[in-house]
N, C-alpha and C positions, 0 to 999 in steps of 0.2 A: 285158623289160617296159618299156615305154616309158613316164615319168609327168611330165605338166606340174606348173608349182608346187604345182597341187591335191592331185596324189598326192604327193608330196613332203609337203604339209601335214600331210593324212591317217596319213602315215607316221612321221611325226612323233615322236608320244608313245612309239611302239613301235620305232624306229629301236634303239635303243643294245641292245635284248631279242633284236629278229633276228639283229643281228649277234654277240652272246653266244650264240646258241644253235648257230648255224653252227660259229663259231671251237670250239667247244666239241667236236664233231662231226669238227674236223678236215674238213672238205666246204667244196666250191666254194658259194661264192664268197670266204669268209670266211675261209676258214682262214689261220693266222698273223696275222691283223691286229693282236693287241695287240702282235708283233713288230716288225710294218710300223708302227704307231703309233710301238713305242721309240725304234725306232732313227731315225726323220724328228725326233722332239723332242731327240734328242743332236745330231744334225748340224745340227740349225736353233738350237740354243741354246746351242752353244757359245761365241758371244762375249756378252759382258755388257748388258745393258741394251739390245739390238738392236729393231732397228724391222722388225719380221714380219710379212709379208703375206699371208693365208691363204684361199686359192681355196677355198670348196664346202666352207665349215667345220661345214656339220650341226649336231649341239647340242654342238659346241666338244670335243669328249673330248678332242684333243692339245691346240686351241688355249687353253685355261683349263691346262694345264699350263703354258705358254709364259708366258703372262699373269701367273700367280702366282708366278712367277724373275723377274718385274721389267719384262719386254720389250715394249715400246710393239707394242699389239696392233691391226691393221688386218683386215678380212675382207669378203667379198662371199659373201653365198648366194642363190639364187632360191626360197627358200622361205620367208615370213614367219614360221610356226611353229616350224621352227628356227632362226629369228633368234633367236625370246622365248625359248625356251630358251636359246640360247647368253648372251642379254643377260643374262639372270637370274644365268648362273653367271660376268661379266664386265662389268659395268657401266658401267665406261669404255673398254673395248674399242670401238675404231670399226669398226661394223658397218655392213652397208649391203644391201639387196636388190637382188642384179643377175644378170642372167642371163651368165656368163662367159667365152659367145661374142660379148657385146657391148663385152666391155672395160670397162676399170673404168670407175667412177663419174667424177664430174669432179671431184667434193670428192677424189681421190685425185691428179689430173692432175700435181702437182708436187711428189708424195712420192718419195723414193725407198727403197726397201728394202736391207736387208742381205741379206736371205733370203725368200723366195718359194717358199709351201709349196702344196703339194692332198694331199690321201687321200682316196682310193676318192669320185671326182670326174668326173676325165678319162675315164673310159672310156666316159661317155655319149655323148664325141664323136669322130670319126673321128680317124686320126691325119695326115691333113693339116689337120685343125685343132687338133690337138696341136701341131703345128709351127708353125704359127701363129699359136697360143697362144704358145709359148716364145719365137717372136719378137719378138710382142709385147710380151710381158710383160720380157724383158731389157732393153728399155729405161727401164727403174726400176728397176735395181739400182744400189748402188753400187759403186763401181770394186771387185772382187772377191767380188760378191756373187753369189747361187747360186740357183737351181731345185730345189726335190727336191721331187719327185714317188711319193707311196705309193700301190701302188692294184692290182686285180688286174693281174697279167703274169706274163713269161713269159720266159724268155730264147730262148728258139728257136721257130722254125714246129713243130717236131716235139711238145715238150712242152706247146704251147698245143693242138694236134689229140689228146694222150694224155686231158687231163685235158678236156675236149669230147668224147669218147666215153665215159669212166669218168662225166660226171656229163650226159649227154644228154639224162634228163626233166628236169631243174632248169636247163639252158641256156639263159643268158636271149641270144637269136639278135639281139635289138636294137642292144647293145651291140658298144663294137670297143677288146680286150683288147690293149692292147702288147705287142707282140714284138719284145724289146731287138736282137735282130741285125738288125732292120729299120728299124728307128728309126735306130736307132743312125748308119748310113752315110749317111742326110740329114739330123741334126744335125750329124755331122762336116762332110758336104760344106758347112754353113754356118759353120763357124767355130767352131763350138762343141766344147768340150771334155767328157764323154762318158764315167759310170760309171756301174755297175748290181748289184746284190746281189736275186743270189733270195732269200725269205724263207720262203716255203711253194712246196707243188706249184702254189698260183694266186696267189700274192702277194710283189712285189716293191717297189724303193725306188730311182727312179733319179735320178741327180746331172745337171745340166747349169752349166757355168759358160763363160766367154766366153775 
């Protein structure tokens, strides 16, 4: 299903109910997510008072944990109505509406991050614009700073084609689902350094650093 900011909007209010109903069900597309949610807020807030940048933050579910340990909160989303939600639960969180195949904002231009987070974001885009994205985006880290990425995936061609036949009426065919052994060999070929943790049968959390 393909949705501009509109549907986005639209989805809005009922966002955090779909995805509780899924994850509940154990069923694609959700399944695992409060998992994929834990384990990206332990790796991104592990060091103190960190400056967090958070791609397609929805109405904030990890990013308002981050925020409430202390850690200087930045984010971009393209949907205004979960902006207000996320603002309402983060006040001083610098939020911003941006679509983030455009790149940040320019009030961000000479930030640099610790950490640079998404969940269940990226798979709206291909993944040569995931690569493009990651490229992008590492040039705002600071010196040891990191990429994690939660979101559906998959570690192999094999188990992303199992579970695309087990859940074939609910296939959203728009979409383009990560598949870590494939990724994986054109972020190496670029320099980059390259870990991944499945979490469910469609949900995983993958690391990039430099």
């Amino acid at each position: 299903m393909v949705l501009n900011h509109r549907g986005f909007d639209e989805w809005a209010k009922d966002y955090d109910q779909s995805v509780r109903l899924s994850e509940g069900k154990e069923a694609y597309p959700f399944a695992g997510y409060q998992d994929v949610i834990n384990l990206v807020y332990h790796m991104a807030g592990h060091k103190p008072s960190s400056t967090i940048l958070d791609v397609g933050f929805g109405t904030g579910t990890l990013t308002k944990r981050l925020y409430d340990d202390g850690h200087n909160i930045y984010g971009i989303d393209f949907s205004k109505e979960m902006i207000a939600i996320a603002k309402g639960k983060m006040p001083n969180a610098n939020l911003f509406q941006k679509n983030m195949e455009e790149g940040l904002p320019f009030e961000f231009e000479k930030e640099k991050f610790h950490t640079i987070i998404s969940t269940y974001a990226l798979h709206h885009v291909t993944d040569r614009k995931k690569i493009e994205w990651i490229q992008q985006l590492s040039f705002s880290l600071h010196e040891g700073g990191s990429i994690i990425i939660g979101d559906i995936a998959f570690e192999t061609r094999s188990a992303h084609d199992q579970c695309k036949n087990r859940s074939y009426e609910d296939w959203d065919h728009s979409e383009f689902y990560t598949v870590y052994e494939e990724i994986k060999e054109e972020l190496i070929a670029l320099k980059f350094k390259v870990d991944y943790k499945q979490i469910s049968h469609c949900g995983g959390v993958l690391l990039v650093r430099r």
